[in-house]
Structure formats: C-alpha cells, structure tokens
KOLLUMKOL-516025 format. One record per residue (C-alpha): residue number from 0; residue in three letters; chain; y, z, x. Coordinates in Angstrom, 2 decimals, m for minus. Example, Ala and Ser with C-alpha at 12.3 -4.5 7.8 and 13.67 -1.06 7.14 Angstrom:
REM KOLLUMKOL-516025
REC   num   residu   chaine     north        up      east
REC     0      ala        A     m4.50      7.80     12.30
REC     1      ser        A     m1.06      7.14     13.67
This chain:
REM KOLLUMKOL-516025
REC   num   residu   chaine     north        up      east
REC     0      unk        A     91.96    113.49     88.94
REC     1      unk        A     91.27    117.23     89.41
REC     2      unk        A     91.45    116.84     93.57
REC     3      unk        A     94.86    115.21     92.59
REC     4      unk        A     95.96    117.84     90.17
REC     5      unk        A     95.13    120.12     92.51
REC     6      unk        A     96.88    118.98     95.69
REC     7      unk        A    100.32    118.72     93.49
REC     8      unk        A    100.07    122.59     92.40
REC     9      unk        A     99.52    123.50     96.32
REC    10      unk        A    101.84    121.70     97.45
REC    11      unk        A    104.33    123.10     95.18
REC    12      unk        A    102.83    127.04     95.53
REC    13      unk        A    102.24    126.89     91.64
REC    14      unk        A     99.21    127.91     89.27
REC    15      unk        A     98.05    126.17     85.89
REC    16      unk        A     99.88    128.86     83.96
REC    17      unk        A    103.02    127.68     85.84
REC    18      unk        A    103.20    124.57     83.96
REC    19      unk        A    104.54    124.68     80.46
REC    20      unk        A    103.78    120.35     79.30
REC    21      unk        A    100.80    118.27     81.07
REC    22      unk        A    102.52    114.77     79.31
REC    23      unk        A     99.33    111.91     79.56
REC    24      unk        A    100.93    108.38     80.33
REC    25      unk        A     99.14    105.59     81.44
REC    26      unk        A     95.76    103.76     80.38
REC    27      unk        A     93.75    106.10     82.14
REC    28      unk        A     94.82    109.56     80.03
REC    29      unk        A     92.98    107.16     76.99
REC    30      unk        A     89.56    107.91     79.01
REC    31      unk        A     88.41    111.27     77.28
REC    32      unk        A     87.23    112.89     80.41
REC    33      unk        A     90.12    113.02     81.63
REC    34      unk        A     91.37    114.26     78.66
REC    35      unk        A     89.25    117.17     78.66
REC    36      unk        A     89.43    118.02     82.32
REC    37      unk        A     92.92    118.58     81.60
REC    38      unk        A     92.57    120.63     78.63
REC    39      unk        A     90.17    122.92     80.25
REC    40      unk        A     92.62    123.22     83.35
REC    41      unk        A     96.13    123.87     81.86
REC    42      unk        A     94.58    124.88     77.94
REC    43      unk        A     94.41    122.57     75.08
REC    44      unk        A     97.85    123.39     73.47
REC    45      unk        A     99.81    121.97     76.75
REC    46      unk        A     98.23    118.85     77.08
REC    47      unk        A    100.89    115.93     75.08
REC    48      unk        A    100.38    112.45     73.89
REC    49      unk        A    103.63    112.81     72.56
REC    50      unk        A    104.36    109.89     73.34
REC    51      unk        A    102.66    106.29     73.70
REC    52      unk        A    100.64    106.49     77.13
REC    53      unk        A    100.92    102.41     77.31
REC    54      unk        A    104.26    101.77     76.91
REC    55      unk        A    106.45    105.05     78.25
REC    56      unk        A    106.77    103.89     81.42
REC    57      unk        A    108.65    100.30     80.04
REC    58      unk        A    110.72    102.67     77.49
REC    59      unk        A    111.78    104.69     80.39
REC    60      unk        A    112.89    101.61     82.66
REC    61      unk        A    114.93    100.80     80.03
REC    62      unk        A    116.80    103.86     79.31
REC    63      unk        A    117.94    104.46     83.08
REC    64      unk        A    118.89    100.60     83.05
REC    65      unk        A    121.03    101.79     79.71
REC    66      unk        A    122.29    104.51     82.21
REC    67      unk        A    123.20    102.31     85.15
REC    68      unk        A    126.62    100.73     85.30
REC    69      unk        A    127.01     99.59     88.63
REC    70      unk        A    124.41     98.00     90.96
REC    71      unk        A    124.12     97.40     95.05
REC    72      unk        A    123.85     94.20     96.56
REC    73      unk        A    120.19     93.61     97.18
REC    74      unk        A    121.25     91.29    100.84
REC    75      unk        A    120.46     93.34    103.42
REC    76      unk        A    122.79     91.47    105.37
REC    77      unk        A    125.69     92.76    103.07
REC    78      unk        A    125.86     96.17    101.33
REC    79      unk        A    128.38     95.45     98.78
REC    80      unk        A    128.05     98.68     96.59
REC    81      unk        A    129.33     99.54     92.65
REC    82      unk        A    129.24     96.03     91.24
REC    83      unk        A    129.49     95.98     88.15
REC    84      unk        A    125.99     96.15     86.02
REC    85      unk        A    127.34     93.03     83.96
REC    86      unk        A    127.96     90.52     87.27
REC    87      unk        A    125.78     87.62     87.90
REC    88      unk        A    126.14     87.61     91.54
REC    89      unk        A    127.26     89.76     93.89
REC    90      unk        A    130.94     89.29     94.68
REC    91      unk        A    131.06     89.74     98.62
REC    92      unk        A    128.18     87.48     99.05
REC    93      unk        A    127.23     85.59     96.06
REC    94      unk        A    123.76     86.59     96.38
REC    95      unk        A    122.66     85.94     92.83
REC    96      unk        A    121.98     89.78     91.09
REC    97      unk        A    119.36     87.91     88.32
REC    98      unk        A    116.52     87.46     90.56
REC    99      unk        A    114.83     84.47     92.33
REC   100      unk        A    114.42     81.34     90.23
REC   101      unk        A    110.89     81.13     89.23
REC   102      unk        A    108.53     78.67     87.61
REC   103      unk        A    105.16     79.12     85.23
REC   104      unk        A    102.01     78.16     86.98
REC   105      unk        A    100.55     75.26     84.74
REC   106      unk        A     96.98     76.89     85.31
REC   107      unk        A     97.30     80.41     85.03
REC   108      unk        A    100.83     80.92     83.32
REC   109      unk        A    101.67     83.50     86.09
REC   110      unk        A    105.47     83.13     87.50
REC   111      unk        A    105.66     82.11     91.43
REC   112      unk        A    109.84     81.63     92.87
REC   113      unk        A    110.86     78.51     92.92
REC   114      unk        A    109.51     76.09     95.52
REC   115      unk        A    106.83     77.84     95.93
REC   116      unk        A    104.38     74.95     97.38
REC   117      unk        A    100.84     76.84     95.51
REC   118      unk        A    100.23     79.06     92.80
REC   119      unk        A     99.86     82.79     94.78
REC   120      unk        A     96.92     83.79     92.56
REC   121      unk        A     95.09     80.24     91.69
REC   122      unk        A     95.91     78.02     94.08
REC   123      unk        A     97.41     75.10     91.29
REC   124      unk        A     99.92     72.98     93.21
REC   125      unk        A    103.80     73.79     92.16
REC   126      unk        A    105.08     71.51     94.78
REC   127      unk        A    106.97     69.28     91.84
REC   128      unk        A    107.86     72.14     89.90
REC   129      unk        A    112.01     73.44     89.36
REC   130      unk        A    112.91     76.65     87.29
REC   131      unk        A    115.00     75.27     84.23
REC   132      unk        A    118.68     75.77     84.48
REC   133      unk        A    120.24     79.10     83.00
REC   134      unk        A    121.23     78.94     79.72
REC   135      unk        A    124.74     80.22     78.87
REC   136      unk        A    124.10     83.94     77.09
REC   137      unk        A    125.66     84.59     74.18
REC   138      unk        A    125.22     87.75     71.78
REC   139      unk        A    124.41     87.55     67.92
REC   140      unk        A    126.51     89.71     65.54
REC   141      unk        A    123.91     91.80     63.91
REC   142      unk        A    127.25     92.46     60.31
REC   143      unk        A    128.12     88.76     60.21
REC   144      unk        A    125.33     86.46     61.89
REC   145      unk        A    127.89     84.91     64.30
REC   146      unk        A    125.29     83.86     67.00
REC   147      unk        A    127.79     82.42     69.87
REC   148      unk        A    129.76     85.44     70.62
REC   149      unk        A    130.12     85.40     74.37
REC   150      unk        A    127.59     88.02     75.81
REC   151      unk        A    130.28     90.03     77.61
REC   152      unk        A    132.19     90.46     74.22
REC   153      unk        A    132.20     93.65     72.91
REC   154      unk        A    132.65     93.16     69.03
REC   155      unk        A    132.00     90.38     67.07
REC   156      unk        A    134.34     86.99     67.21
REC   157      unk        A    134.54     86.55     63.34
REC   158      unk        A    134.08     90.33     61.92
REC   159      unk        A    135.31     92.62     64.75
REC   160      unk        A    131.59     94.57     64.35
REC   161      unk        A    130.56     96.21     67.43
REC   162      unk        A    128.02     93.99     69.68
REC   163      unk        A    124.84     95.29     71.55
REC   164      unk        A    126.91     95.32     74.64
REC   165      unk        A    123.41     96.69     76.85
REC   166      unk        A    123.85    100.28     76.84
REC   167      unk        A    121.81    102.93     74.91
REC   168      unk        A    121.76    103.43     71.01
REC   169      unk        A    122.90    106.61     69.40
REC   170      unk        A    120.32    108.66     67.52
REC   171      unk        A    122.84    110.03     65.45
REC   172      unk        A    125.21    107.42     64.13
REC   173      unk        A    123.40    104.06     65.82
REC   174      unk        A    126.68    103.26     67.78
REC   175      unk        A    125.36    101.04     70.69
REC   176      unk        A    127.26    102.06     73.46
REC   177      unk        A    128.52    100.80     76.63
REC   178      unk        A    126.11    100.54     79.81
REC   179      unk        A    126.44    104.10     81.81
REC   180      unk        A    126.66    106.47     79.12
REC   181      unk        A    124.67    109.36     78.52
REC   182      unk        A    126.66    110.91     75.74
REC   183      unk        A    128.11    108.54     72.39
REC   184      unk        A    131.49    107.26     72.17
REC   185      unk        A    131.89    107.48     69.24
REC   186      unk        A    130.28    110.89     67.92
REC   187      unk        A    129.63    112.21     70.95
REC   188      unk        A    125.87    112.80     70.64
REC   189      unk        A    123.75    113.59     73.06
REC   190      unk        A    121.50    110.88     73.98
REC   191      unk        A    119.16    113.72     75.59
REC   192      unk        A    118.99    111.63     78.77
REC   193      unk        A    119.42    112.62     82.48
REC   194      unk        A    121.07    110.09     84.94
REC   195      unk        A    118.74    108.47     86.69
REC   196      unk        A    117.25    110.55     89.87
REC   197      unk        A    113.65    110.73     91.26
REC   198      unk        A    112.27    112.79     93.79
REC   199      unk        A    110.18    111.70     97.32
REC   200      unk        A    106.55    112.71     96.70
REC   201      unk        A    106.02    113.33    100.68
REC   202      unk        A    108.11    113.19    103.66
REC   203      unk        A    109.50    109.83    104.96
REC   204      unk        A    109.92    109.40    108.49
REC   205      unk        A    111.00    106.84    111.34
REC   206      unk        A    107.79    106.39    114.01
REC   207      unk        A    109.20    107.01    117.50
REC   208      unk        A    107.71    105.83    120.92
REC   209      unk        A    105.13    108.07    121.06
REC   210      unk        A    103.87    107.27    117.46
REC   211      unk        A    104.97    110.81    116.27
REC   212      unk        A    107.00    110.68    112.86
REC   213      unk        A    110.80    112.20    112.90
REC   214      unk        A    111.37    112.77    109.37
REC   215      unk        A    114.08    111.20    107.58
REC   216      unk        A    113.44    112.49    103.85
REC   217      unk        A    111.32    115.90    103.31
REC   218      unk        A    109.33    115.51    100.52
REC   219      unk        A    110.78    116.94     96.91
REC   220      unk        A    114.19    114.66     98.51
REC   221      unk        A    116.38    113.54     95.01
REC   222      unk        A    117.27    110.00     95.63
REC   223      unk        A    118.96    107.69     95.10
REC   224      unk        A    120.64    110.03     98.02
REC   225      unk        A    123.59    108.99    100.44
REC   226      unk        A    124.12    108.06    103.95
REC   227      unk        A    122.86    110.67    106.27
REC   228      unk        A    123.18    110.57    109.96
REC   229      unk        A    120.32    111.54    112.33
REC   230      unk        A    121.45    112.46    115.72
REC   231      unk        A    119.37    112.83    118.97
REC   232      unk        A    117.66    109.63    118.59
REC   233      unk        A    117.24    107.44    121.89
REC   234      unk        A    116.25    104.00    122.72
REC   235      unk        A    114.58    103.88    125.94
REC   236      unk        A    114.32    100.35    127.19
REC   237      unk        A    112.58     98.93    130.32
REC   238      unk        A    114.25     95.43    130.25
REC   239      unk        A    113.24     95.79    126.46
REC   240      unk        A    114.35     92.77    124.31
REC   241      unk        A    113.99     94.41    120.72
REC   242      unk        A    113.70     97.63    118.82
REC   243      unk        A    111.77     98.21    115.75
REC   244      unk        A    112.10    100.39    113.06
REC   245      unk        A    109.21    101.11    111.68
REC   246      unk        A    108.94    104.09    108.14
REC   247      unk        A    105.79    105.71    106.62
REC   248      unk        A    105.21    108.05    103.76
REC   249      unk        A    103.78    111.01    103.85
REC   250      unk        A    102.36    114.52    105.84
REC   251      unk        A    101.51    113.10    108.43
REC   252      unk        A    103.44    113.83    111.62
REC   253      unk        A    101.75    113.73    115.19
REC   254      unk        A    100.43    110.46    113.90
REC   255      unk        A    102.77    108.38    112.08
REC   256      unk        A     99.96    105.61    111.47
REC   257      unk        A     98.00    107.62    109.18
REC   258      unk        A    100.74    107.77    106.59
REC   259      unk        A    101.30    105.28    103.81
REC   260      unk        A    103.56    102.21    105.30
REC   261      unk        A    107.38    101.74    103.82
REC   262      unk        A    108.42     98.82    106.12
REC   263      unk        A    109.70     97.89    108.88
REC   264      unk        A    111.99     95.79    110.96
REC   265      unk        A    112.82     94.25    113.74
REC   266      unk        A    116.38     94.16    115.93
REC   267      unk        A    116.38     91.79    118.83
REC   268      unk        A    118.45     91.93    121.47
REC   269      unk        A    118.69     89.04    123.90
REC   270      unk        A    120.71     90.89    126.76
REC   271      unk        A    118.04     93.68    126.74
REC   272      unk        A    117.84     97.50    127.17
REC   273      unk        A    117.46     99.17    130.44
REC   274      unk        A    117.37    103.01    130.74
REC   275      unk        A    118.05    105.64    127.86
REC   276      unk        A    120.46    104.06    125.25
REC   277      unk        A    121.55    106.33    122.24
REC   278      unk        A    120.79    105.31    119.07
REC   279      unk        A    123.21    106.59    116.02
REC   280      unk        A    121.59    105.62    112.98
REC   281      unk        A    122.15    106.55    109.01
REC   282      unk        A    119.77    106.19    106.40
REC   283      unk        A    120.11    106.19    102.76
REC   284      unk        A    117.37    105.98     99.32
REC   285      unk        A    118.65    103.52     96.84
REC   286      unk        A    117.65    104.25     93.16
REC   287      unk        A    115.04    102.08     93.58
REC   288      unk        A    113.36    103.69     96.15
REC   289      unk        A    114.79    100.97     98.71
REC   290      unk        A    115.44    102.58    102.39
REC   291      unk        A    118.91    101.08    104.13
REC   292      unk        A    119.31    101.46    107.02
REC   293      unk        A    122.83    101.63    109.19
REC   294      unk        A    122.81    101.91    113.01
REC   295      unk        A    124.38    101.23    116.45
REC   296      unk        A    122.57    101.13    119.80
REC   297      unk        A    124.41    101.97    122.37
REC   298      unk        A    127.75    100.73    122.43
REC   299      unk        A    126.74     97.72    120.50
REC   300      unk        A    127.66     95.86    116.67
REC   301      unk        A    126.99     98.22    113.55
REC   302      unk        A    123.88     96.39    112.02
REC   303      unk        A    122.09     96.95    108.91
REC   304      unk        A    118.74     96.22    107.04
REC   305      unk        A    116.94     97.03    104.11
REC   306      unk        A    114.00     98.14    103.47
REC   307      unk        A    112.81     97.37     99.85
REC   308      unk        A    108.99     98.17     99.79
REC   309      unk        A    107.62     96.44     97.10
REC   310      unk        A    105.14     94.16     98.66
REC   311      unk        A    101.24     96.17     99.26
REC   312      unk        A    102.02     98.85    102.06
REC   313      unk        A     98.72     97.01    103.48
REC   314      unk        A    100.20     93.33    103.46
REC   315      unk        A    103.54     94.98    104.60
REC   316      unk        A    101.79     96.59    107.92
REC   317      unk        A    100.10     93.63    108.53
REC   318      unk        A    102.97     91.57    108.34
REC   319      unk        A    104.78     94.05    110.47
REC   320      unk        A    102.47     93.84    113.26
REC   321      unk        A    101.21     90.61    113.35
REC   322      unk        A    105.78     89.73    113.48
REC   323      unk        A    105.42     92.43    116.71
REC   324      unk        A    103.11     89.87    118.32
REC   325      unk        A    105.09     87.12    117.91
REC   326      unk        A    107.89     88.75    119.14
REC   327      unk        A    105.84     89.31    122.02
REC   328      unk        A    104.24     86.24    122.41
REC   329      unk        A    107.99     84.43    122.41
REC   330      unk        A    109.06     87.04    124.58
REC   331      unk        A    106.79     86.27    127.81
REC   332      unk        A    106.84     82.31    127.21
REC   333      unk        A    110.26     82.12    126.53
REC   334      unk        A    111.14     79.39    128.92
REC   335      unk        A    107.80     77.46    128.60
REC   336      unk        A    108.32     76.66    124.81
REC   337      unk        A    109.85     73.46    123.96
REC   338      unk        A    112.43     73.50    120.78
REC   339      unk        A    110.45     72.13    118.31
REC   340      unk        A    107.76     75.24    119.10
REC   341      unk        A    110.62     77.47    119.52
REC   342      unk        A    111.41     76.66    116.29
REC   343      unk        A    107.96     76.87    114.21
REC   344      unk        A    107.02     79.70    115.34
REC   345      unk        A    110.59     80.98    114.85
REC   346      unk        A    110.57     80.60    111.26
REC   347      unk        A    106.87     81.71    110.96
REC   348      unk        A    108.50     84.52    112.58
REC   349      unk        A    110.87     84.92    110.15
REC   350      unk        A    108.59     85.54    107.13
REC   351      unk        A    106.72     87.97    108.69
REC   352      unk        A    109.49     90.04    109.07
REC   353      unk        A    110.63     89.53    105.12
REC   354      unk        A    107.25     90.62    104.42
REC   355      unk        A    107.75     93.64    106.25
REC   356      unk        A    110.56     94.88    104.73
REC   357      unk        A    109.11     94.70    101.49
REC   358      unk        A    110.51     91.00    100.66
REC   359      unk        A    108.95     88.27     98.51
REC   360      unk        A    107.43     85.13    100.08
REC   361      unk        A    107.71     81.67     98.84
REC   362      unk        A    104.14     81.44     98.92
REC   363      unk        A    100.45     83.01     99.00
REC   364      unk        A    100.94     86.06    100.72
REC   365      unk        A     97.19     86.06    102.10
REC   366      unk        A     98.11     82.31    103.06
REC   367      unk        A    100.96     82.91    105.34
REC   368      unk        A     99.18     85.57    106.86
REC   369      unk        A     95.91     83.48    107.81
REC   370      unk        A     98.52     80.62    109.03
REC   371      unk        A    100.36     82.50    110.86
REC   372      unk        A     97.22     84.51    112.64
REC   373      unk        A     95.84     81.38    113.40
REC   374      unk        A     99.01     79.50    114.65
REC   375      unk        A     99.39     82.13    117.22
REC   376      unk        A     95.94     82.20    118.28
REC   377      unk        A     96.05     78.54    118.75
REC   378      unk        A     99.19     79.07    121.01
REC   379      unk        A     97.84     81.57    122.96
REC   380      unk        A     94.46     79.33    123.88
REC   381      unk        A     97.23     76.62    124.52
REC   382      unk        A     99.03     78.58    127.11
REC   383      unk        A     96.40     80.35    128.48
REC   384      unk        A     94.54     76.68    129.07
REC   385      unk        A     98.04     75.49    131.15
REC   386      unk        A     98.13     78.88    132.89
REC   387      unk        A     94.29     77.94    133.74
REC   388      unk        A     94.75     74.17    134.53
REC   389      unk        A     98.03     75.00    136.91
C-alpha cells in the first residue's frame, strides 16, 4: 500500500500535504494497518470512512447509470451511438442492449450465458439448461399500489403520481427524476453529482512492428473521449495476409510487452499487403473504458472493432497469441486443409479472437484455451508427419 501511495504522488509531482481527503473504500481499508499507515502518512484528520467502504463502489455505479441517458451499441460490427438508455435492443442492429441470456448453475448457483455446455467454475453440465423467457416489466405506483403500470410510463395509470422512471432521487423534495439529470426538475436541486468521466491511470498505446508502443491515450486522459485520428502510421507488408492491432496499458514504451494487455485484434486480408501501405486509423474510450477502433488500410473498406477488456489481461494475451498462431498455421497450409478442417479450426479461431478483445465465451475459459492449444498441436504433428512421409 505505501509503495502504491507513493508511486501515485510521483507520478503526479505532489506531497502528502497536497492532498486535502484520503476516502478508504474497499474491504481492505477495514484491515487496521492499513488504516494506520495512512493516518501516519497524510495525518489522522484526512483519512474518511465517510462513507461505507463495502458498498460505495455499487452506490456509485448506480448514480452514473442515473446520469446516463443514452448508450452505444456494444456490436463491434455496428457503432450505432445515443440510443436511448430505455431501448431493449439496439435499433440499427438489434443486438439485444440487456445482456446475454444466462442460466444458474444447479451446483454452484453461479450464472454461465446460455448454452453454455459446463459450468465455467465447477464443471456441472448445463448442456439442457435455457434462460427463462423475459418477463414483461411493469412499474408499481408507490401513491396508489397500481402494480401493472407499463415500465416506460412516467406517472401512474390510475392516480397520475409520478413513477420511478430510473433516474436519480432528489435530496430535497424526493422527485425521482428522469434518467440523465444531474440537477431536479422539479426544484431544481442539485443532486451534487458530476457526469460521468474517469481518467486513464497510464498511457495506452498501439504495439508497432518493432514491439515499441505509439501512444494512443497519455495517462491522466478523461474518457469516455472522442474519435481521434493518429497519422503517420504504416503497414508494411511482405505478401502479409493480416494486420493486428494489438493495445497495452501503461509506462512502458521501448517494450510494449511489459505493459498490462487491453486487447487485441485481428484484420485479415486475403489479397495481401506488399510494400508500405498507410494506415489512417481513429481511436476512441467509451465510458466504459472500451477502446473502438476505426481504420482504413490503404485504399481499402473503413472497418471497425472493439475492444472491450473485461476478460483477465492474462487470458486476453493468451488468447491473442495463441489466435496469431492459428492465423499462421492456416496461413502456410492453406491449400492442404480440407473444408471440414478449414472449418474447425476456423471457428476455434474465432473464439480466440472474442477472447482477445475482451469478449465473453460460451464456455470455460481455461477449457477453450487447453482445446484449442492442443488441437493445433495435434495439426501441426499431422502435417509435419505428411510433409515427412511425402
């Protein structure tokens, strides 16, 4: 904790005396030498439990979702932006804006998506298992008791009473007002709330060819941010049949490797690259700390891809690189694969890159990773033993 403490003031040029509130959230600030090595650091009169250290981070969540009113698609194949916070599905797409369908593990009670073939943390089979259908939502009047007002109803069927419509409750006058408000409607009180914006702890940066880092995002960076363009980028391909993008966190920058890993993805390209092909590219931070990613190569289609890094950074690399090698692998036996191969490791393939950008899988992470290490090696023996025998 002190080594910590201490790396944040440097970074930022600041002393203990340059810090009016130390504020202790999470479990950990309950452990009383922590407690103290604060105190003794910034002095006993700044250090807060003002408020509860176990739940803050929940009650924050839910005031900047009382601030949102609009949300992004979350298909990287789409980028459908402002939807409305109160839309089921997005309305380009109809990617569902809800989350995946899930079911309870009968052995452990822990959620797993739907068709999920094993239970990601006890191994209980789900095969046979559906996620029950949605029910219809409706909103209970809190004056009247009227319990089947439709949820996107704003006051109450029967009494006209105004209806928790999902925004934030006014300290003043307990008006519950709409979603995206900071201030009241009605008495125009200030809720004492800041629109949702976080800051990059390091630098975030693209690795390039020689497995440098170009930064993208300096560190202290306010996101959610918008599109910015980075110029001078180049793609140089020697009868190259893909490009990755690959982003890391943090202060690292001769070697991008020894950052922390934000994802990464693949663009193939079955014509190729030959020679030095420029690369425009724009990136963006999404609230949620999601990276998107625009860009053109050359004179080609404008593609996109999202980034959404919320799988282990360590799972994520590995995915990341063990996808590389496949790509490889398909790459030199391109023509010696029959369809059905073509097509297994294809959609092996496939997963690995979802994992690398941060996606969920339909099944044990540390599963697909072991099946899909050993499928390959078992195609490379089988090659190599035809190369041999020929």
């Amino acid at each position: 904790m002190r080594e910590t403490v201490g790396t944040v003031l440097k970074e930022y040029s600041a002393t203990p005396e340059d810090v009016q509130r130390v504020l202790l959230v999470g479990g950990s600030t309950f452990i009383p030498a922590v407690r103290r090595g604060l105190q003794e650091q910034f002095g006993e009169e700044k250090v807060s439990d003002a408020v509860d250290p176990m739940t803050a981070v929940a009650h924050g969540a839910a005031v900047e979702a009382g601030l949102l009113d609009t949300l992004d698609c979350p298909s990287g194949s789409c980028g459908a932006e402002s939807i409305p916070v109160g839309s089921d599905a997005c309305p380009d797409c109809a990617t569902t804006l809800l989350g995946p369908a899930t079911v309870d593990c009968p052995g452990c009670h822990v959620p797993a998506p739907e068709l999920t073939s094993a239970c990601p943390v006890c191994a209980t089979d789900l095969s046979g298992l559906r996620a029950d259908a949605p029910a219809a939502a409706l909103a209970e009047c809190g004056e009247c008791g009227r319990d089947d007002n439709p949820a996107t109803a704003a006051v109450c069927l029967d009494c006209d009473a105004q209806l928790d419509t999902g925004g934030l409750k006014c300290p003043g006058c307990s008006m519950v007002n709409a979603p995206g408000l900071s201030a009241c409607s009605f008495c125009d009180g200030d809720f004492g709330t800041a629109l949702p914006q976080q800051i990059t702890a390091q630098d975030i940066g693209i690795q390039l060819a020689d497995h440098t880092l170009e930064v993208l995002f300096p560190g202290g960076t306010p996101y959610p941010t918008p599109w910015q363009r980075i110029d001078h980028l180049m793609v140089r391909g020697a009868h190259g049949s893909s490009v990755s993008f690959t982003l890391w966190e943090g202060p690292h920058s001769r070697s991008a490797e020894r950052n922390e890993f934000c994802g990464s993805y693949l663009d193939e390209n079955p014509d190729g690259l030959r020679g030095d092909v420029p690369l425009a590219l724009e990136v963006r931070i999404d609230a949620d700390r999601t990276i998107g990613l625009r860009y053109r190569i050359g004179s080609g289609d404008l593609r996109s891809a999202r980034l959404q890094r919320r799988t282990v950074s360590a799972v994520g690399r590995r995915a990341a690189t063990l996808r590389n090698e496949y790509a490889e692998f398909l790459k030199t036996w391109e023509h010696a694969l029959t369809h059905a191969e073509r097509d297994a490791l294809g959609e092996i393939s496939a997963d690995l890159a979802a994992l690398g950008r941060g996606e969920t899988a339909g099944r044990s992470i540390d599963g697909l990773l072991n099946s899909a290490r050993e499928t390959l090696e078992l195609c490379r023996q089988a090659r190599n033993a035809e190369v041999g025998a020929g």
